[in-house]
C-alpha positions in Angstrom: -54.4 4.9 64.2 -51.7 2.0 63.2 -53.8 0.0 60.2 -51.9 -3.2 58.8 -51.2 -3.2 55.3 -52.9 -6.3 54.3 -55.9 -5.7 56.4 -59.5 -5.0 54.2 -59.5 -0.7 55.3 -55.8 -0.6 54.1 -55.8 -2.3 51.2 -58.7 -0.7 50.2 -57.2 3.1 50.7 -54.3 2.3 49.1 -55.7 0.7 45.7 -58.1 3.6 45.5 -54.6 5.8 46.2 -52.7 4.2 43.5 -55.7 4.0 40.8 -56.3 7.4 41.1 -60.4 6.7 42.6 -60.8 10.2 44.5 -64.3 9.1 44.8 -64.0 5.7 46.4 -61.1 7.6 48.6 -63.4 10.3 50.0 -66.0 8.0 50.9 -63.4 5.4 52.7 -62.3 8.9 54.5 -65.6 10.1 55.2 -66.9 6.2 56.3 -63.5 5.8 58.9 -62.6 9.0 61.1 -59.0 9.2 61.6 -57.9 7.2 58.2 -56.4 10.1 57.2 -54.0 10.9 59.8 -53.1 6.7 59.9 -50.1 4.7 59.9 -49.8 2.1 57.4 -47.5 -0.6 58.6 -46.1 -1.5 62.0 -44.5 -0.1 65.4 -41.2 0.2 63.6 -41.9 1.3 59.8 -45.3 3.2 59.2 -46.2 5.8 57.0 -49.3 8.1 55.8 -51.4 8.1 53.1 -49.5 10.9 51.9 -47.0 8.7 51.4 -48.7 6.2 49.5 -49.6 9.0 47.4 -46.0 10.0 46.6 -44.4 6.4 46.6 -42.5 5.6 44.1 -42.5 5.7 41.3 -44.8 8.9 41.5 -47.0 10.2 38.7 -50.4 8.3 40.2 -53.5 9.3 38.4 -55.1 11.7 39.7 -52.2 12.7 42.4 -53.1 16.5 42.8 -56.4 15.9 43.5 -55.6 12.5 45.9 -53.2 14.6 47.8 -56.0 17.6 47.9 -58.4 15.1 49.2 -56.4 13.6 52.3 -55.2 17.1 53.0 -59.2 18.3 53.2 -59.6 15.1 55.1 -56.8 16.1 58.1 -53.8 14.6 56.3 -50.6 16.4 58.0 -48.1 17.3 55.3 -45.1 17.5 57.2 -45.9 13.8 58.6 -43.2 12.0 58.9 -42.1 8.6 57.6 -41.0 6.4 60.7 -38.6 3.9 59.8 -34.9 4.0 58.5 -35.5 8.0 57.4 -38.0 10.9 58.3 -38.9 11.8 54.9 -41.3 13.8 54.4 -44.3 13.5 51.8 -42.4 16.0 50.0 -39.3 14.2 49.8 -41.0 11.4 48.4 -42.5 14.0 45.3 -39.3 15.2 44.6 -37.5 11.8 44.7 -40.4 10.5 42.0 -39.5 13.8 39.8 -43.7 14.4 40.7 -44.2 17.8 39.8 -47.8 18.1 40.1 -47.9 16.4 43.6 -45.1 18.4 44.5 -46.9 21.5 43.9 -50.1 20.4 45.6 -48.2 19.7 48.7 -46.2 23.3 48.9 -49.7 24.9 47.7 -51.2 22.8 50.9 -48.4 24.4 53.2 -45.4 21.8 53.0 -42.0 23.2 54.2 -39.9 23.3 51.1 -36.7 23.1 54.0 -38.1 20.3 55.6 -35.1 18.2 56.7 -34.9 14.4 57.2 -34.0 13.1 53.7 -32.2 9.8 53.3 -29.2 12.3 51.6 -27.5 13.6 54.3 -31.0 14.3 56.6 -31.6 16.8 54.3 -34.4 18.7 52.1 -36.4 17.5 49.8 -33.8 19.1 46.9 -31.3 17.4 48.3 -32.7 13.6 47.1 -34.1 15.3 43.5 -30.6 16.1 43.0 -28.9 13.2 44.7 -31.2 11.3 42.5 -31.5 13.1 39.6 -34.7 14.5 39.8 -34.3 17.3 38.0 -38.1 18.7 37.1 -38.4 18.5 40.6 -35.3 19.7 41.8 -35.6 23.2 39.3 -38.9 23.7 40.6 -37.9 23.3 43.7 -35.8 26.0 43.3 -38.3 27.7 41.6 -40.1 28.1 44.4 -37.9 29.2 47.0 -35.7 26.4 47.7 -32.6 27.4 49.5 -29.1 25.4 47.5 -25.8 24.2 49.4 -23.0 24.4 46.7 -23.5 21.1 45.5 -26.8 21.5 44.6 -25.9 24.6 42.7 -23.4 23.1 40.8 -25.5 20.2 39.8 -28.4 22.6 38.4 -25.8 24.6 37.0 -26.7 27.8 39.1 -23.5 29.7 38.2 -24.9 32.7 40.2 -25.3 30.8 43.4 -22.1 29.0 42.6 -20.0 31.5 42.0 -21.4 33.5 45.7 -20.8 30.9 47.4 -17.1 30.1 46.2 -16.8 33.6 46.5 -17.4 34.0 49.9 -14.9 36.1 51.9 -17.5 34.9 55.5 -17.6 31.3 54.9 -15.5 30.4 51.8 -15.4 26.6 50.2 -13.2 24.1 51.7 -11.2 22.1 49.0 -13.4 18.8 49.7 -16.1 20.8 49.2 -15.6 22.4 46.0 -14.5 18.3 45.2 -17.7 17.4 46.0 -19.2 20.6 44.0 -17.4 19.4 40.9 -18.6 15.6 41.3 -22.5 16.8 41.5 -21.4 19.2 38.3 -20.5 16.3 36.2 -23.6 14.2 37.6 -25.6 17.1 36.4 -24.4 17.5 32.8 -22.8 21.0 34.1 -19.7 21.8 31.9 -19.6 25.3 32.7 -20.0 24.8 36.4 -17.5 21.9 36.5 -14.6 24.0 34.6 -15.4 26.9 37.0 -14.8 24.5 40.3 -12.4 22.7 38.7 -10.1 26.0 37.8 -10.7 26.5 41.7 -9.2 24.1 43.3 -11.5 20.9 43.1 -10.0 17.7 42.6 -11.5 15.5 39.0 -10.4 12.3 40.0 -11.9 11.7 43.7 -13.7 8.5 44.4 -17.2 9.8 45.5 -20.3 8.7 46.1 -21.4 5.0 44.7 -18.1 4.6 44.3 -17.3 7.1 41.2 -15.5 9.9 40.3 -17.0 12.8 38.0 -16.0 11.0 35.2 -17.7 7.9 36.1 -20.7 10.1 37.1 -20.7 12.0 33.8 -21.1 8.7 31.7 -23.4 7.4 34.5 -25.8 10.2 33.6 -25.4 10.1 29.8 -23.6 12.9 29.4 -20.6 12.4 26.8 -20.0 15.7 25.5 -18.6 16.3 29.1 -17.2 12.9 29.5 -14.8 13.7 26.5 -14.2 17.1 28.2 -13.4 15.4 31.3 -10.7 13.3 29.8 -9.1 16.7 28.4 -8.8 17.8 31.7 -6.9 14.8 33.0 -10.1 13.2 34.5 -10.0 9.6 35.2 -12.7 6.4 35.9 -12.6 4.5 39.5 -11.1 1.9 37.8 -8.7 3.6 36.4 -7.5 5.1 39.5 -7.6 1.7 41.4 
């Protein structure tokens, strides 16, 4: 079922979503068959219910229980959105730092590996770290979640680091311990970014949005390790231009 956003069922599902109304919810689920498993939107961008429920920001009332309630209703929660991406439900949670909601949806048998985020078509740790996420992205771990280098090295997971730099099978390339360090500094990781730096990776590449680990450093508030940074030899984009 394809339901328009504006029209009277959709608007209705959605502001008893977003106000946290399980009760005015089950009874629009019980009163329309299907509603649950419907698109919101069009023949080019659509999405669930689900994903109203983790939209950003996140943090609905009730959310838990709303996601609980769709679920019991036939919500699929490995739906995916269709559109620019193929996020996931969970990939929206752990984009809006949404713990609770997060949990719900692994509890209610979401794949924690689910690929199809807008970082790199990956899972949903990879946008709670791309984005900062980081509730989200240490209980994803928490839980199970598997951790490329970069996502180490932004949580500061020296252990998983240090395995994977380590490796005598499949050993870092130099652009990827780069990239290691530039997640590192975006993380607030001193300890991890000395590590990768002493290994090979390079301070002062221009990464993502345009910064280096500097940049993302201050980006993120993190000035103890901006001023460690600048020991180091670190520079700004704009320094480097």
């Amino acid at each position: 079922m394809l339901i328009d956003t504006t029209a009277p069922l959709g608007r209705a599902a959605v502001e008893a979503i977003r106000t946290g109304d399980v009760n005015a919810l089950q009874d629009l689920l019980t009163a329309h068959r299907g509603l649950a498993t419907a698109r919101l939107g069009n023949m080019k961008t659509a999405r669930t219910l689900l994903h109203v429920a983790t939209d950003w920001p996140g943090h609905l009332p009730n959310g838990p229980r709303t996601v609980a309630a769709l679920v019991a209703a036939g919500a699929d929660v490995a739906a995916r959105f269709t559109g620019a991406h193929r996020e996931t439900p969970l990939h929206w949670a752990a984009s809006c730092d949404d713990v609770p909601v997060l949990d719900a949806l692994l509890d209610l048998g979401a794949d924690i590996e689910a690929d199809g985020a807008v970082i790199g078509n990956g899972t949903p740790l990879a946008d709670a770290v791309a984005f900062g996420q980081w509730n989200c992205a240490r209980r994803l771990v928490e839980r199970g979640a598997r951790t490329t280098l970069w996502q180490a090295a932004a949580l500061g997971e020296a252990d998983r680091v240090a395995a994977r730099c380590t490796s005598e099978s499949a050993p870092p390339t130099e652009q990827e311990l780069t990239e290691a360090l530039w997640c590192a500094c975006h993380g607030g990781q001193r300890e991890t970014a000395d590590y990768l730096l002493r290994r090979g990776g390079d301070s002062n590449w221009i990464g993502y949005d345009g910064l280096t680990a500097l940049d993302a450093a201050h980006r993120s508030g993190h000035d103890t390790l901006v001023t460690w940074l600048r020991e180091q030899g670190a520079k700004s984009a704009e320094e480097l231009a």
